[in-house]
PDB file of N, CA, C and O in Angstrom:
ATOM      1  N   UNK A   1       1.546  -6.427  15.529  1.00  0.00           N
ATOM      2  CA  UNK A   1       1.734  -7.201  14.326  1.00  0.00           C
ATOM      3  C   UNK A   1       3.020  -8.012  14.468  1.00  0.00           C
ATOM      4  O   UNK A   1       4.018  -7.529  15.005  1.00  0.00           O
ATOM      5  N   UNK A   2       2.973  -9.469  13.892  1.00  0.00           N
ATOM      6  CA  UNK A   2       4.151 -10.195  14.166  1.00  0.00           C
ATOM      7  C   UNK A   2       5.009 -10.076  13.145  1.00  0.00           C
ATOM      8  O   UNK A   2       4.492  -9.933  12.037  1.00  0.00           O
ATOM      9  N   UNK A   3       6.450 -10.099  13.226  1.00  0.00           N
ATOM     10  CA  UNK A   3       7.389  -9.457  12.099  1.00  0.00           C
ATOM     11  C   UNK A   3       7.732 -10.755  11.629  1.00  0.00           C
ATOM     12  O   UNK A   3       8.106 -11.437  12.584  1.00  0.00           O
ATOM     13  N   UNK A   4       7.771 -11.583  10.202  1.00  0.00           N
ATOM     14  CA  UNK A   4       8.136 -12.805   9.709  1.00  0.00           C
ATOM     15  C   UNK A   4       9.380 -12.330   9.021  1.00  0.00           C
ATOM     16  O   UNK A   4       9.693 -11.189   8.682  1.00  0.00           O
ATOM     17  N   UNK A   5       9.974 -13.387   8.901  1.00  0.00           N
ATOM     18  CA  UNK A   5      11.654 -13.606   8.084  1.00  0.00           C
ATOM     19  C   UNK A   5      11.398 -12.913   6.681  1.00  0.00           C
ATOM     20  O   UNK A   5      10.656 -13.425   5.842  1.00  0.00           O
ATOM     21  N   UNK A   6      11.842 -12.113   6.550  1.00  0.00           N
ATOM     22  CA  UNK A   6      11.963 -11.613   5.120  1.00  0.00           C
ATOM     23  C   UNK A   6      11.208 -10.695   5.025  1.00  0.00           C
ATOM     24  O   UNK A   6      10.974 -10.339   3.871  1.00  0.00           O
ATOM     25  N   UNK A   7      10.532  -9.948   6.135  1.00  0.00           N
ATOM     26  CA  UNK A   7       9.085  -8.893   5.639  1.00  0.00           C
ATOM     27  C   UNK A   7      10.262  -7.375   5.577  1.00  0.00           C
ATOM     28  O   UNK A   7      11.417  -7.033   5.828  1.00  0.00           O
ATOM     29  N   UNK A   8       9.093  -6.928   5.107  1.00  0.00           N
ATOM     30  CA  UNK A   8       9.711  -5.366   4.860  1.00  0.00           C
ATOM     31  C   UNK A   8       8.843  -4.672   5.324  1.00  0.00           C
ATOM     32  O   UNK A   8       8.073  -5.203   6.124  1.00  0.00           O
ATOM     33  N   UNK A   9       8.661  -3.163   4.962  1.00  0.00           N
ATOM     34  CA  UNK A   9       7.433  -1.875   4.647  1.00  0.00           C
ATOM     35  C   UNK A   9       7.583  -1.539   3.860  1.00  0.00           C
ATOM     36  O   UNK A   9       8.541  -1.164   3.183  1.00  0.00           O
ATOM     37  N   UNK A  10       6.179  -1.652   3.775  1.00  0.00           N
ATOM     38  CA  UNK A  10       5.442  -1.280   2.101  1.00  0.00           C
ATOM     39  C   UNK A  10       4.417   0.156   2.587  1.00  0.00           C
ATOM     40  O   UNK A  10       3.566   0.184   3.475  1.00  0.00           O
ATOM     41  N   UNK A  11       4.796   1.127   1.780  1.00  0.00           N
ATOM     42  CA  UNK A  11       3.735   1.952   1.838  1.00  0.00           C
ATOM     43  C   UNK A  11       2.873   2.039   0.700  1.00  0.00           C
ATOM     44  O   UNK A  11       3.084   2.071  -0.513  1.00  0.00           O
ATOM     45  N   UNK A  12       1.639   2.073   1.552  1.00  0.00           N
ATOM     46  CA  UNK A  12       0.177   1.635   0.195  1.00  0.00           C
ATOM     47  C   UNK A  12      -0.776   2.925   0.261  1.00  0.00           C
ATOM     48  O   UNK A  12      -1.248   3.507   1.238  1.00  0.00           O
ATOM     49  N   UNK A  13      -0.915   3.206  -1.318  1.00  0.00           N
ATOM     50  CA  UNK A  13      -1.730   4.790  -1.501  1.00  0.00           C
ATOM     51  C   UNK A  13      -2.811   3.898  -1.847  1.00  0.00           C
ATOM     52  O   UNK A  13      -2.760   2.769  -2.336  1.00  0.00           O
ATOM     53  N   UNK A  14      -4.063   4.797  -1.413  1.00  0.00           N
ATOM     54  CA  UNK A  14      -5.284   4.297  -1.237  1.00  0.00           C
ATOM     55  C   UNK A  14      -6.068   5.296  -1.516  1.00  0.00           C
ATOM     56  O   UNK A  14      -5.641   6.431  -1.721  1.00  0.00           O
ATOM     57  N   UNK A  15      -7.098   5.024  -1.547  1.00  0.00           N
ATOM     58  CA  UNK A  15      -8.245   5.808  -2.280  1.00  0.00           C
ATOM     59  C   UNK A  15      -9.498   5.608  -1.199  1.00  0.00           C
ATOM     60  O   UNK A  15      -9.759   4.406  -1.177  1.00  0.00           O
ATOM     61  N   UNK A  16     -10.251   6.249  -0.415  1.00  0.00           N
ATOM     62  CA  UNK A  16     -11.123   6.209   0.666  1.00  0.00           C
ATOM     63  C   UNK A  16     -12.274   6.717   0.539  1.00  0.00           C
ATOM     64  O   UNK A  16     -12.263   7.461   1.519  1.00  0.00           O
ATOM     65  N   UNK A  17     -13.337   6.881   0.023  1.00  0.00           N
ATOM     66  CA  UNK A  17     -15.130   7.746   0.415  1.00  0.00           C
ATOM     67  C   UNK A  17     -13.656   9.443  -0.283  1.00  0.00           C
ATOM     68  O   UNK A  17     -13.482  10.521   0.285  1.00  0.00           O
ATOM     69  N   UNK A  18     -13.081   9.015  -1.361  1.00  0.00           N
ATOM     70  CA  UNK A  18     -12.981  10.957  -2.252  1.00  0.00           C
ATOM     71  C   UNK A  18     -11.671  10.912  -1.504  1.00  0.00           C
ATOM     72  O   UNK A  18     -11.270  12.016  -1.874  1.00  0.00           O
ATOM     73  N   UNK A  19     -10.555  10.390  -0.607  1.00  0.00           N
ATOM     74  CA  UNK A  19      -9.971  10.613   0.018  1.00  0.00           C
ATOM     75  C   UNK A  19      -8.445   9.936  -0.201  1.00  0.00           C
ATOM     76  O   UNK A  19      -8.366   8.810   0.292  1.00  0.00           O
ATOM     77  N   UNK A  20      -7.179  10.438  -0.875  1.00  0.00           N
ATOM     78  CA  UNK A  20      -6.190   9.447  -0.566  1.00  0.00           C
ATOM     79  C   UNK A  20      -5.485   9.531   0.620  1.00  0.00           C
ATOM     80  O   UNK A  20      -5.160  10.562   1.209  1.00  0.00           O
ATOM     81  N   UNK A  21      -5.267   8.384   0.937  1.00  0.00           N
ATOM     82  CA  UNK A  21      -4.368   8.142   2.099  1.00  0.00           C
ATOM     83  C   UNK A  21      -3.328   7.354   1.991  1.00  0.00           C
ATOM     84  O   UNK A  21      -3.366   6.651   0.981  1.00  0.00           O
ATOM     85  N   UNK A  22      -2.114   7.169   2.885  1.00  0.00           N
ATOM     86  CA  UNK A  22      -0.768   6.625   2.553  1.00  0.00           C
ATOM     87  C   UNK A  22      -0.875   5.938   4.066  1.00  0.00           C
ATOM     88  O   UNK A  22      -1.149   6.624   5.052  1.00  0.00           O
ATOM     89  N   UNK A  23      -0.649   4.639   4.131  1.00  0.00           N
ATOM     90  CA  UNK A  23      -0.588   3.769   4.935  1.00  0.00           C
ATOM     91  C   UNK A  23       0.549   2.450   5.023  1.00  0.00           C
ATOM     92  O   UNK A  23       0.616   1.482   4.266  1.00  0.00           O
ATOM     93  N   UNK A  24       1.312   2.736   6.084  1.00  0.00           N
ATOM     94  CA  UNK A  24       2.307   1.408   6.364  1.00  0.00           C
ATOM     95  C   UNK A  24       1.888   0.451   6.540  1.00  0.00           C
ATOM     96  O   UNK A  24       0.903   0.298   7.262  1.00  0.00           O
ATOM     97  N   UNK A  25       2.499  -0.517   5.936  1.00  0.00           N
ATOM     98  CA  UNK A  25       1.910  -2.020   6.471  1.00  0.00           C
ATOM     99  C   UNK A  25       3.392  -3.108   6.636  1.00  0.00           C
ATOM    100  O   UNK A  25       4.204  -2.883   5.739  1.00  0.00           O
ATOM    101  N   UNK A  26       3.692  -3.871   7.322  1.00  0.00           N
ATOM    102  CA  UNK A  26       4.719  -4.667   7.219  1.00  0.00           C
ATOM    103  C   UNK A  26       4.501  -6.380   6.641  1.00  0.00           C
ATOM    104  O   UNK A  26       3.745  -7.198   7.165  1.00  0.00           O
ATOM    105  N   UNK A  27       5.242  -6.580   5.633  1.00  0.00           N
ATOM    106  CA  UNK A  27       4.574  -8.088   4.774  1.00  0.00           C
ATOM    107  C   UNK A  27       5.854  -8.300   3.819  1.00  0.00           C
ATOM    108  O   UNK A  27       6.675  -7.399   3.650  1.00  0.00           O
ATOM    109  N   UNK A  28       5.983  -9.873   3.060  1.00  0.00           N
ATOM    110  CA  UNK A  28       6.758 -10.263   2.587  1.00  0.00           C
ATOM    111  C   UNK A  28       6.678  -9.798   1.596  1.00  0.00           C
ATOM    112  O   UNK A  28       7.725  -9.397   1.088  1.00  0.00           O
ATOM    113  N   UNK A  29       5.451  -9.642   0.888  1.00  0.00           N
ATOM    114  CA  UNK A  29       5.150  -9.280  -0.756  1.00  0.00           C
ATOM    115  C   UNK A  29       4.526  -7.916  -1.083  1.00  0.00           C
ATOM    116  O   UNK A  29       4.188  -7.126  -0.202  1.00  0.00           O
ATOM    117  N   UNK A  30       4.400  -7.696  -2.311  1.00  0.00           N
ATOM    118  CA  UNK A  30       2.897  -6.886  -2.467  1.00  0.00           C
ATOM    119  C   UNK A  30       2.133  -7.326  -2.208  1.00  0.00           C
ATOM    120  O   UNK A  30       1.362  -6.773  -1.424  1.00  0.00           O
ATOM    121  N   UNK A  31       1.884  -8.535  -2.684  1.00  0.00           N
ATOM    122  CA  UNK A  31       0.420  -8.998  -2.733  1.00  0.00           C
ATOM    123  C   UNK A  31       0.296  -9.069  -1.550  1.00  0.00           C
ATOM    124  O   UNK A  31      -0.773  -8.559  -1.215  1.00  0.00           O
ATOM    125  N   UNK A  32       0.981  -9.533  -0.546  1.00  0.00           N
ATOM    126  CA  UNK A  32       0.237 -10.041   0.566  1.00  0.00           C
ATOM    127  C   UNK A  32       0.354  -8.698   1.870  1.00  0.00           C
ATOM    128  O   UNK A  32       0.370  -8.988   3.066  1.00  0.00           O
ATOM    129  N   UNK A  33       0.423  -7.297   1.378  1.00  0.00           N
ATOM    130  CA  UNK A  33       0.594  -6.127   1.552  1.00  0.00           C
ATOM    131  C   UNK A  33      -0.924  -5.552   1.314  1.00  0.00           C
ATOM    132  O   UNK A  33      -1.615  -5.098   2.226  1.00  0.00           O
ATOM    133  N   UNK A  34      -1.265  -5.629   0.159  1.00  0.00           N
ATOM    134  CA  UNK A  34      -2.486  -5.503  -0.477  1.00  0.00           C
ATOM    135  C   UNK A  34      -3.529  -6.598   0.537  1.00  0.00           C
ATOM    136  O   UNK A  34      -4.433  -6.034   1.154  1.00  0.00           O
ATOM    137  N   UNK A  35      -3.405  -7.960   0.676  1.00  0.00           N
ATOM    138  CA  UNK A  35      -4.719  -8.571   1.278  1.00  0.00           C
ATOM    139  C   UNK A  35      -4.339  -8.122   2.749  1.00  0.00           C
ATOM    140  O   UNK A  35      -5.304  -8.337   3.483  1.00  0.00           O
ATOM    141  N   UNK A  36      -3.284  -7.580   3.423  1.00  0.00           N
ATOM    142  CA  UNK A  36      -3.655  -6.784   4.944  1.00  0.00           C
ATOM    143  C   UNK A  36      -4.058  -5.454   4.807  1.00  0.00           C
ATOM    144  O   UNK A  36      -4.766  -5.144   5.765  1.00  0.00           O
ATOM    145  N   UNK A  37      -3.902  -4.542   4.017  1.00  0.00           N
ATOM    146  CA  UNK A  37      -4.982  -3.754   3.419  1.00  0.00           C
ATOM    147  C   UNK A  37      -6.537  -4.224   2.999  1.00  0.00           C
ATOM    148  O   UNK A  37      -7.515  -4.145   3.743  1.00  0.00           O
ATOM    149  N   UNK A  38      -6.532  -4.427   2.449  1.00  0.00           N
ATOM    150  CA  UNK A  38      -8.281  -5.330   2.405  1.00  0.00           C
ATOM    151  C   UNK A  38      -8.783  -5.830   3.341  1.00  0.00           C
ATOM    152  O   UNK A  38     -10.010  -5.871   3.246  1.00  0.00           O
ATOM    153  N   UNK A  39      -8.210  -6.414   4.603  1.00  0.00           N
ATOM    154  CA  UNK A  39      -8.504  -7.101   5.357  1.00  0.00           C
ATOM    155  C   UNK A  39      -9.124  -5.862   6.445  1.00  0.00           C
ATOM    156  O   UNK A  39     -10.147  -6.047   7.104  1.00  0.00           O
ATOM    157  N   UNK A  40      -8.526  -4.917   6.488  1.00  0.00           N
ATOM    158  CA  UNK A  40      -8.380  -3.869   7.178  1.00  0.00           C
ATOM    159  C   UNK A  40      -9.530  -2.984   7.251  1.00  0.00           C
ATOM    160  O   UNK A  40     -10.308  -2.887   8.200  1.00  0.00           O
ATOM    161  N   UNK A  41      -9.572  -2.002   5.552  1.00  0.00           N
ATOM    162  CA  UNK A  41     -10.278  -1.706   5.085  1.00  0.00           C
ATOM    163  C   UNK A  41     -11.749  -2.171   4.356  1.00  0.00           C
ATOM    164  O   UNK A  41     -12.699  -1.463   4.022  1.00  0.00           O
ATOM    165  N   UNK A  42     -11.530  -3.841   4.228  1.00  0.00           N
ATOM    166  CA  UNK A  42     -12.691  -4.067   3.403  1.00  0.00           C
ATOM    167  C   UNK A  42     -12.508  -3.503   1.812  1.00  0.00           C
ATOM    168  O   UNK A  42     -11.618  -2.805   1.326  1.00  0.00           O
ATOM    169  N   UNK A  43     -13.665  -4.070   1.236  1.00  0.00           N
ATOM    170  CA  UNK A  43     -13.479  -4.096  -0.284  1.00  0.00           C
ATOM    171  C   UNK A  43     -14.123  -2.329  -0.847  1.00  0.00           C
ATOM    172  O   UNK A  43     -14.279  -1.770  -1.933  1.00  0.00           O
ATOM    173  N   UNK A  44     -14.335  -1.970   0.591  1.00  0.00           N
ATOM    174  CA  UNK A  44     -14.533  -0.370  -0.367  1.00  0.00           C
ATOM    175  C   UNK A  44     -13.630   0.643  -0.651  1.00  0.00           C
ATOM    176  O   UNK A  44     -14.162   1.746  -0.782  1.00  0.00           O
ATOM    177  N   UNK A  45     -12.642   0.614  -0.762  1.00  0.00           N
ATOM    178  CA  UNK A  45     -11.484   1.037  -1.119  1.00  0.00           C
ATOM    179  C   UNK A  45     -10.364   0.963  -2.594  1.00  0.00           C
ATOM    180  O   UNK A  45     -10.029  -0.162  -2.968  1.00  0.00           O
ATOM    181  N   UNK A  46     -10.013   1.784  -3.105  1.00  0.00           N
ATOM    182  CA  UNK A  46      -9.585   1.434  -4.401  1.00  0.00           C
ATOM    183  C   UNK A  46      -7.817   1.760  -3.792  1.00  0.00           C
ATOM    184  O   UNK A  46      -7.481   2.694  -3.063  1.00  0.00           O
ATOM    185  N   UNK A  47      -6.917   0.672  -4.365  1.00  0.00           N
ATOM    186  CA  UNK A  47      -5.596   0.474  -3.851  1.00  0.00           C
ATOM    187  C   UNK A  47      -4.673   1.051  -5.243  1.00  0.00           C
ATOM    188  O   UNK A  47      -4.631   0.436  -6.308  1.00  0.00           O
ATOM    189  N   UNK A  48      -3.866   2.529  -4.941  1.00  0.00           N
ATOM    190  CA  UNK A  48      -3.774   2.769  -6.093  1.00  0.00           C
ATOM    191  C   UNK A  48      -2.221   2.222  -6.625  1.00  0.00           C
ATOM    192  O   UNK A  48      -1.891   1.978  -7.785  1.00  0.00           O
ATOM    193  N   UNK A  49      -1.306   2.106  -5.260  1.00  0.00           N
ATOM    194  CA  UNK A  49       0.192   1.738  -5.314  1.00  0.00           C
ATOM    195  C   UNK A  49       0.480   1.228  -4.492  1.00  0.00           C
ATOM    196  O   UNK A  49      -0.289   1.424  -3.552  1.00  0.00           O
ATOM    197  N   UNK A  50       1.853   0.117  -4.124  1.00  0.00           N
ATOM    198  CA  UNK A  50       2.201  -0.885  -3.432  1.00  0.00           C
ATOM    199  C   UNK A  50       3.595  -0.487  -3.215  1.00  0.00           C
ATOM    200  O   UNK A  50       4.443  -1.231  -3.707  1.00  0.00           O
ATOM    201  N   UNK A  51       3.902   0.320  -2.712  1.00  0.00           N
ATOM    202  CA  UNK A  51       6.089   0.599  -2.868  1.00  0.00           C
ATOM    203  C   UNK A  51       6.260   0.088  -1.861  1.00  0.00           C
ATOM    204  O   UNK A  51       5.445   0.093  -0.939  1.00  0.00           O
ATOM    205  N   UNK A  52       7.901  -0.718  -1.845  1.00  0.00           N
ATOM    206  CA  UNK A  52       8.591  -0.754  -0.821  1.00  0.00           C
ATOM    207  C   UNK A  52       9.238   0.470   0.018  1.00  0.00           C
ATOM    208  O   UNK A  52       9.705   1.345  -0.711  1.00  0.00           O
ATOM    209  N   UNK A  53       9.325   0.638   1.030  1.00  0.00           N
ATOM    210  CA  UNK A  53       9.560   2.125   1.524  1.00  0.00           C
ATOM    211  C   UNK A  53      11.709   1.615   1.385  1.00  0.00           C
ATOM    212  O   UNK A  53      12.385   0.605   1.580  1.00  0.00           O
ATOM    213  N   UNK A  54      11.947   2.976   0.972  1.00  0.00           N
ATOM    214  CA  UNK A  54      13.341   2.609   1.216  1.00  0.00           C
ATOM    215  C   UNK A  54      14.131   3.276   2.271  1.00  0.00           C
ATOM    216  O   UNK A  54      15.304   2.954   2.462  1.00  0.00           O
TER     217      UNK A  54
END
């Protein structure tokens, strides 16, 4: 993954087929934290939180 000016980690709780899971992702925003999650997973997944990891 390529690291852009200003990104951080975000850890994202997720919801899977009955299952939560906690997954890193590195991105400027939430939002755009959330669409590399989706992108990933696809739309069957329910996204329950977006934190910046500190």
């Amino acid at each position: 993954m390529k690291m852009k000016c200003g990104a951080k980690c975000f850890i994202v709780t997720l919801e899977k087929d009955g299952v939560t899971k906690h997954d890193r992702v590195t991105a400027r925003t939430t939002a755009t934290a959330r669409k590399i999650i989706r992108r990933t997973y696809g739309n069957v997944i329910e996204i329950i939180s977006v934190r910046a990891e500190t």
